[in-house]
Biopython code that builds the backbone (N, CA, C, O; Angstrom):
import numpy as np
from Bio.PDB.StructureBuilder import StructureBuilder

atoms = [
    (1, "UNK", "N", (-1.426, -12.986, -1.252)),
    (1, "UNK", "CA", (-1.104, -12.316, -0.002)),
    (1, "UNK", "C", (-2.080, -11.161, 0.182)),
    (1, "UNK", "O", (-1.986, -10.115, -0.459)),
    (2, "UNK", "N", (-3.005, -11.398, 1.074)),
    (2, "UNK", "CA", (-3.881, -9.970, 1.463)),
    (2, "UNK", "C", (-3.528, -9.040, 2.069)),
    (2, "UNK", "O", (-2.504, -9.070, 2.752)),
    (3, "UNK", "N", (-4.316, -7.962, 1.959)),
    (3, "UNK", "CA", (-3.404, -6.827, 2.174)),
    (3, "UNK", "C", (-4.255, -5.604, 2.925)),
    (3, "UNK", "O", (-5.164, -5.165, 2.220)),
    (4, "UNK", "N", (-4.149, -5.128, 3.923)),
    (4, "UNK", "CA", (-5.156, -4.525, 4.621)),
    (4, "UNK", "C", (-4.883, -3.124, 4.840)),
    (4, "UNK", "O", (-3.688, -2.921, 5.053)),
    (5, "UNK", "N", (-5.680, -1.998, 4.855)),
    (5, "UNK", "CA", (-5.285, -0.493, 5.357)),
    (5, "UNK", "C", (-5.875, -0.327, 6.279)),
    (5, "UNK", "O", (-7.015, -0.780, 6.380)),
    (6, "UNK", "N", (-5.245, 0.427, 7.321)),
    (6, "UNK", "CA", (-5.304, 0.894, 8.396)),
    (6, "UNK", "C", (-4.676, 2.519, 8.339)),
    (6, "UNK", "O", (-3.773, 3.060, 7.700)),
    (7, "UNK", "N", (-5.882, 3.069, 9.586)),
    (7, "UNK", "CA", (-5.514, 4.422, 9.620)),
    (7, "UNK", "C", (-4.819, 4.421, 11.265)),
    (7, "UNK", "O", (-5.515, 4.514, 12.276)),
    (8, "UNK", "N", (-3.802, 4.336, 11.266)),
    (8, "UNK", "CA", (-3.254, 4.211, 12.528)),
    (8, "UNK", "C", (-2.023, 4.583, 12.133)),
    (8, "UNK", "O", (-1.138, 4.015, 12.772)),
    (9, "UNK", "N", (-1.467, 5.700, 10.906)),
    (9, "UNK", "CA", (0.076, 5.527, 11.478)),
    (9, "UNK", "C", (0.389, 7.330, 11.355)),
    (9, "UNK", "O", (-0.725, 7.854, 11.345)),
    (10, "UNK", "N", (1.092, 8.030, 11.294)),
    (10, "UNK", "CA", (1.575, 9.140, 12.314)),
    (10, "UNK", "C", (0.780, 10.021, 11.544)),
    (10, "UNK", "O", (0.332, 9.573, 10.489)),
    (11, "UNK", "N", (0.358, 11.897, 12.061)),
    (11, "UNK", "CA", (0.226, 12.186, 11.520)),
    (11, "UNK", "C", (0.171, 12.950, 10.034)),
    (11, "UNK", "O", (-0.754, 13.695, 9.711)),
    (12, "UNK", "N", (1.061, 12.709, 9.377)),
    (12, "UNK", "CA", (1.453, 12.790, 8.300)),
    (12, "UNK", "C", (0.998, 12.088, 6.693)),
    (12, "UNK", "O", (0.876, 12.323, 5.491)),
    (13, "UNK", "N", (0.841, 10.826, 8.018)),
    (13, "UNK", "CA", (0.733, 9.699, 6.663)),
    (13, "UNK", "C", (0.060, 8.780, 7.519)),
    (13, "UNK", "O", (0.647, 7.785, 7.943)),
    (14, "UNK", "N", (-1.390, 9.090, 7.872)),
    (14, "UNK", "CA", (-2.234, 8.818, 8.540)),
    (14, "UNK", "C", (-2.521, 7.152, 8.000)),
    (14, "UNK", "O", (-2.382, 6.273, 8.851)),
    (15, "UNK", "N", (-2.949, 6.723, 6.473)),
    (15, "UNK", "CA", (-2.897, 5.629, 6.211)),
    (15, "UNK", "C", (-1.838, 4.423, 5.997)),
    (15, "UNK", "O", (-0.915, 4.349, 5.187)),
    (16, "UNK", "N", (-2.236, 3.568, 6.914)),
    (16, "UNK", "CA", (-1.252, 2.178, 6.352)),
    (16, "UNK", "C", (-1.695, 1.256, 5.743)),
    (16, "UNK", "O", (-2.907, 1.106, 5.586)),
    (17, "UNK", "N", (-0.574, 0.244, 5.155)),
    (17, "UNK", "CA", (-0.748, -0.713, 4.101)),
    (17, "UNK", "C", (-0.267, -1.910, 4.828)),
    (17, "UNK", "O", (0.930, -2.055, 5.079)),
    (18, "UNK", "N", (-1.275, -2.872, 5.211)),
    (18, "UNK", "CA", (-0.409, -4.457, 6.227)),
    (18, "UNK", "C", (-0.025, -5.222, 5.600)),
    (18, "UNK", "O", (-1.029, -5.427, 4.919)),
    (19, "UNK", "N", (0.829, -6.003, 5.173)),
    (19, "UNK", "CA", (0.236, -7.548, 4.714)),
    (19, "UNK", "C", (-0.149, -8.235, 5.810)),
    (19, "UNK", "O", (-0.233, -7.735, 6.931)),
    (20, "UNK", "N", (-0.398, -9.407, 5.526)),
    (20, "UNK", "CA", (-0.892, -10.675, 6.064)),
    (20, "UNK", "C", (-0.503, -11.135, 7.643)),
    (20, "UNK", "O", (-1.076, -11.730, 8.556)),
    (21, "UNK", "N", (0.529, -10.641, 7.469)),
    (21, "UNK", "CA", (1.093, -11.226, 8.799)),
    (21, "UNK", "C", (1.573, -9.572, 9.528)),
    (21, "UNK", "O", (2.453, -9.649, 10.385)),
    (22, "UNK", "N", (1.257, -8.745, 9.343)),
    (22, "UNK", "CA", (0.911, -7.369, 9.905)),
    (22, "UNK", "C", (2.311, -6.299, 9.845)),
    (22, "UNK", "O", (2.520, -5.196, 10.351)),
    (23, "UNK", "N", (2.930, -6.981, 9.189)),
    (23, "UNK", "CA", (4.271, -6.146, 8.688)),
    (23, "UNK", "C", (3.769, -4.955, 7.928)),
    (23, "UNK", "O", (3.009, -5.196, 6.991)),
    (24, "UNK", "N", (4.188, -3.257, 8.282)),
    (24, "UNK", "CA", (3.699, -2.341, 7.504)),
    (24, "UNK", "C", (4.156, -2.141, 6.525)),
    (24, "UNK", "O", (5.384, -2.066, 6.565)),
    (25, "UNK", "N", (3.680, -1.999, 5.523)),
    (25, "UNK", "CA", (4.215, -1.957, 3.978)),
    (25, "UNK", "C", (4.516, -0.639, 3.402)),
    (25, "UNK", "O", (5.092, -0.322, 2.361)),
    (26, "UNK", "N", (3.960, 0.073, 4.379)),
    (26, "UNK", "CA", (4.156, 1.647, 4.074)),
    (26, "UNK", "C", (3.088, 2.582, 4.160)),
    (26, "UNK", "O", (1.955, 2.139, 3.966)),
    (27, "UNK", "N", (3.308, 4.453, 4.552)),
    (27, "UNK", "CA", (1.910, 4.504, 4.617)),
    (27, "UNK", "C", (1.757, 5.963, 3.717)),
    (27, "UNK", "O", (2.563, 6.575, 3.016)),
    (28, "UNK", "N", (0.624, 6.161, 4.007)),
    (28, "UNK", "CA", (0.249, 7.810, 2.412)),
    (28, "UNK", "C", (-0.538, 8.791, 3.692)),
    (28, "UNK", "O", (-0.935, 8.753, 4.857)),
    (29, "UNK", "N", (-0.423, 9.574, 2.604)),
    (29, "UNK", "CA", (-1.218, 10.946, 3.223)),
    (29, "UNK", "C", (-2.713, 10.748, 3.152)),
    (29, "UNK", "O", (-3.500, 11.127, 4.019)),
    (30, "UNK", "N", (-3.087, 10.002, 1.829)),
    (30, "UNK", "CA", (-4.885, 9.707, 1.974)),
    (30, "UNK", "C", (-4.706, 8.255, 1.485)),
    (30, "UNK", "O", (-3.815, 7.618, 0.921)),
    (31, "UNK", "N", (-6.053, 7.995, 1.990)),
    (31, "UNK", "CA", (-6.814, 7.146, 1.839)),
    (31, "UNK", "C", (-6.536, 6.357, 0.290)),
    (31, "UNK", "O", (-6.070, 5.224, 0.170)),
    (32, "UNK", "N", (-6.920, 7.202, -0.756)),
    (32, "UNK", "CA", (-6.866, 6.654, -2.482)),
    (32, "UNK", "C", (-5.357, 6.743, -2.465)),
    (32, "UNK", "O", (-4.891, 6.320, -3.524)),
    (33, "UNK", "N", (-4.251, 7.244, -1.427)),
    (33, "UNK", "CA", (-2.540, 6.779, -2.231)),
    (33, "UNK", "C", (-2.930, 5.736, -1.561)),
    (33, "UNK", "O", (-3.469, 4.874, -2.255)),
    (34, "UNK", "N", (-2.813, 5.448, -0.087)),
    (34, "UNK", "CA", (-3.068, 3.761, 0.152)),
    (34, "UNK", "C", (-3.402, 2.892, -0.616)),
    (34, "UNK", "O", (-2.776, 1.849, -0.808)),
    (35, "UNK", "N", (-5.130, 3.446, -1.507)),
    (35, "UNK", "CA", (-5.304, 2.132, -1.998)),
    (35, "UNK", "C", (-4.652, 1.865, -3.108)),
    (35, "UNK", "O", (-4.670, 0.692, -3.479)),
    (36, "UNK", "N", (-3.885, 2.904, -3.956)),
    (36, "UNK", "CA", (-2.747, 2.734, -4.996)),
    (36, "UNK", "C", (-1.741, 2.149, -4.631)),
    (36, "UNK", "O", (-1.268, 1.243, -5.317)),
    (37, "UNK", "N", (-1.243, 2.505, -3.575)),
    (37, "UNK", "CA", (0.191, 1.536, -2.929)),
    (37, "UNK", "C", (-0.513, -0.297, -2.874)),
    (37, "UNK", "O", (0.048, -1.354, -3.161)),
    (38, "UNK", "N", (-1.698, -0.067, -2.462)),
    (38, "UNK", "CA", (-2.031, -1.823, -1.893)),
    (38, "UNK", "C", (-2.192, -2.194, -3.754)),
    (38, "UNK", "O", (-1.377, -3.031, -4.142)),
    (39, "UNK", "N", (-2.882, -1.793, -4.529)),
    (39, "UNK", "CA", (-3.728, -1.679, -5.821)),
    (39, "UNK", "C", (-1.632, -2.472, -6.705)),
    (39, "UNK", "O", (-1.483, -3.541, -7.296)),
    (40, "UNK", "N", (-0.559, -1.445, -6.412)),
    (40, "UNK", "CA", (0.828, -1.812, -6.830)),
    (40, "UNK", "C", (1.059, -2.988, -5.938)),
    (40, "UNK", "O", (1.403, -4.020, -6.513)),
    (41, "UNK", "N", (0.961, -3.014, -4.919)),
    (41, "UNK", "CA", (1.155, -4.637, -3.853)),
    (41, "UNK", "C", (1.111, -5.731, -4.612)),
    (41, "UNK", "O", (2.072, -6.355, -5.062)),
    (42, "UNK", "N", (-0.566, -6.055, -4.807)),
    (42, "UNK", "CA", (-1.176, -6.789, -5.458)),
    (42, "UNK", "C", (-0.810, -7.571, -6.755)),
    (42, "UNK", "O", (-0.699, -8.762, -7.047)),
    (43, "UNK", "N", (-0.649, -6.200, -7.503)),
    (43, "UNK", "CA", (-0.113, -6.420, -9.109)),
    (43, "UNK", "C", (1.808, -6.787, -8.587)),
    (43, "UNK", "O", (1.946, -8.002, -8.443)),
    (44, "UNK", "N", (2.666, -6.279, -8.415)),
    (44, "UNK", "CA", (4.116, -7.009, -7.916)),
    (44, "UNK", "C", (3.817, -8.576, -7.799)),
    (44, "UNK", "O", (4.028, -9.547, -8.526)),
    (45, "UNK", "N", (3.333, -8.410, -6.772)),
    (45, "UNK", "CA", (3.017, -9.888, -6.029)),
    (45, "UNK", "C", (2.213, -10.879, -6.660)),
    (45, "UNK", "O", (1.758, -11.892, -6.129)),
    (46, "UNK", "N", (2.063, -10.465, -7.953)),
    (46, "UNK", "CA", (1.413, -11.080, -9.108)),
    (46, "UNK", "C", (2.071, -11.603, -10.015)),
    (46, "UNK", "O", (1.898, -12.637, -10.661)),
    (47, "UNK", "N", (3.194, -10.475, -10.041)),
    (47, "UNK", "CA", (4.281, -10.912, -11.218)),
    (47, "UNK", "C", (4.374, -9.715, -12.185)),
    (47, "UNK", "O", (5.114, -9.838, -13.161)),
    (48, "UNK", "N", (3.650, -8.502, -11.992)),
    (48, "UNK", "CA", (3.374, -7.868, -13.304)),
    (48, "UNK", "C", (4.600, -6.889, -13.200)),
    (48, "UNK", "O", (5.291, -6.738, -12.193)),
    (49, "UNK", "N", (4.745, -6.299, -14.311)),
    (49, "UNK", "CA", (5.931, -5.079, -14.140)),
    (49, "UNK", "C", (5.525, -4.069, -14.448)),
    (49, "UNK", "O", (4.580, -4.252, -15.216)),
    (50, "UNK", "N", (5.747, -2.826, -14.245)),
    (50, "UNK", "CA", (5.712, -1.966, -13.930)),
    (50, "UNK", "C", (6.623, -0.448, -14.813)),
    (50, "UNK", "O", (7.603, 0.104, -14.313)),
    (51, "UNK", "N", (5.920, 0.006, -16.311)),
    (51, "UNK", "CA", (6.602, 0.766, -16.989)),
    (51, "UNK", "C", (6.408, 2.267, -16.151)),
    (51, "UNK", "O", (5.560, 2.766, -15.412)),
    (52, "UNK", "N", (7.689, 2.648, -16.717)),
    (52, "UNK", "CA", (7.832, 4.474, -16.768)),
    (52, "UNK", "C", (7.040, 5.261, -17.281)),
    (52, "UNK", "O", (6.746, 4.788, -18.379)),
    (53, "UNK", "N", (6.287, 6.621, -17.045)),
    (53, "UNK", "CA", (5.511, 7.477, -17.119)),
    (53, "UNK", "C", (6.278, 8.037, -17.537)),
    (53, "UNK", "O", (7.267, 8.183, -16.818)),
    (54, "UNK", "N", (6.304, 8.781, -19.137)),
    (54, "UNK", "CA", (7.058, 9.958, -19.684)),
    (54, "UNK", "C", (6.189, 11.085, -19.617)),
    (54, "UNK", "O", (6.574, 12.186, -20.010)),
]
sb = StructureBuilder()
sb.init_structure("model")
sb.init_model(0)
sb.init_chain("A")
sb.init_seg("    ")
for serial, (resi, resn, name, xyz) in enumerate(atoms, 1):
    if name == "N":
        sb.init_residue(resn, " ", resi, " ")
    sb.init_atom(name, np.array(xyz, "f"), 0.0, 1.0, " ", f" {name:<3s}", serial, name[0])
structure = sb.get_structure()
Protein backbone atom coordinates (compact mmCIF):
# COMPACT_ATOMS: atom_id res chain seq x y z
CA UNK A 1 0.00 0.00 0.00
CA UNK A 2 1.71 3.37 -1.03
CA UNK A 3 1.71 6.04 0.83
CA UNK A 4 2.04 9.71 -0.06
CA UNK A 5 2.70 13.22 1.95
CA UNK A 6 1.15 16.11 1.31
CA UNK A 7 1.43 19.56 2.72
CA UNK A 8 -2.11 20.58 2.59
CA UNK A 9 -3.57 20.07 5.99
CA UNK A 10 -4.28 22.91 8.72
CA UNK A 11 -2.02 25.07 10.11
CA UNK A 12 -0.74 23.26 12.82
CA UNK A 13 0.04 20.13 11.29
CA UNK A 14 0.81 21.37 7.98
CA UNK A 15 1.96 17.73 6.76
CA UNK A 16 -0.21 14.79 5.62
CA UNK A 17 0.10 11.12 5.28
CA UNK A 18 -2.44 9.51 2.18
CA UNK A 19 -2.74 6.10 1.44
CA UNK A 20 -3.56 4.85 -1.83
CA UNK A 21 -6.87 5.58 -2.25
CA UNK A 22 -6.46 9.20 -0.56
CA UNK A 23 -7.85 8.51 2.88
CA UNK A 24 -5.72 10.81 5.42
CA UNK A 25 -3.79 8.83 7.69
CA UNK A 26 -2.89 11.61 9.80
CA UNK A 27 -0.86 14.67 9.86
CA UNK A 28 2.59 16.26 11.91
CA UNK A 29 3.95 19.49 12.50
CA UNK A 30 7.12 18.75 10.06
CA UNK A 31 7.97 17.24 7.35
CA UNK A 32 10.60 14.26 9.13
CA UNK A 33 7.30 13.39 11.79
CA UNK A 34 5.42 12.70 8.47
CA UNK A 35 8.00 10.75 7.12
CA UNK A 36 8.16 8.73 10.55
CA UNK A 37 4.40 8.31 10.66
CA UNK A 38 4.53 6.99 6.72
CA UNK A 39 8.28 5.16 7.66
CA UNK A 40 5.54 3.27 10.92
CA UNK A 41 2.71 2.86 7.96
CA UNK A 42 4.89 0.87 5.97
CA UNK A 43 6.49 -1.34 8.64
CA UNK A 44 2.49 -2.15 10.36
CA UNK A 45 1.38 -2.89 7.00
CA UNK A 46 4.19 -5.24 6.77
CA UNK A 47 3.45 -7.13 9.69
CA UNK A 48 6.20 -5.87 11.99
CA UNK A 49 5.56 -4.94 15.70
CA UNK A 50 6.37 -2.41 17.35
CA UNK A 51 8.34 -2.44 21.06
CA UNK A 52 8.23 0.17 23.98
CA UNK A 53 10.92 2.81 24.52
CA UNK A 54 12.03 2.73 28.25
Amino acid sequence: MPYDIKKNGPENKPWCVYDDKGKNRGCSTSRELAISHMRALYHAHAGGKFTKKE
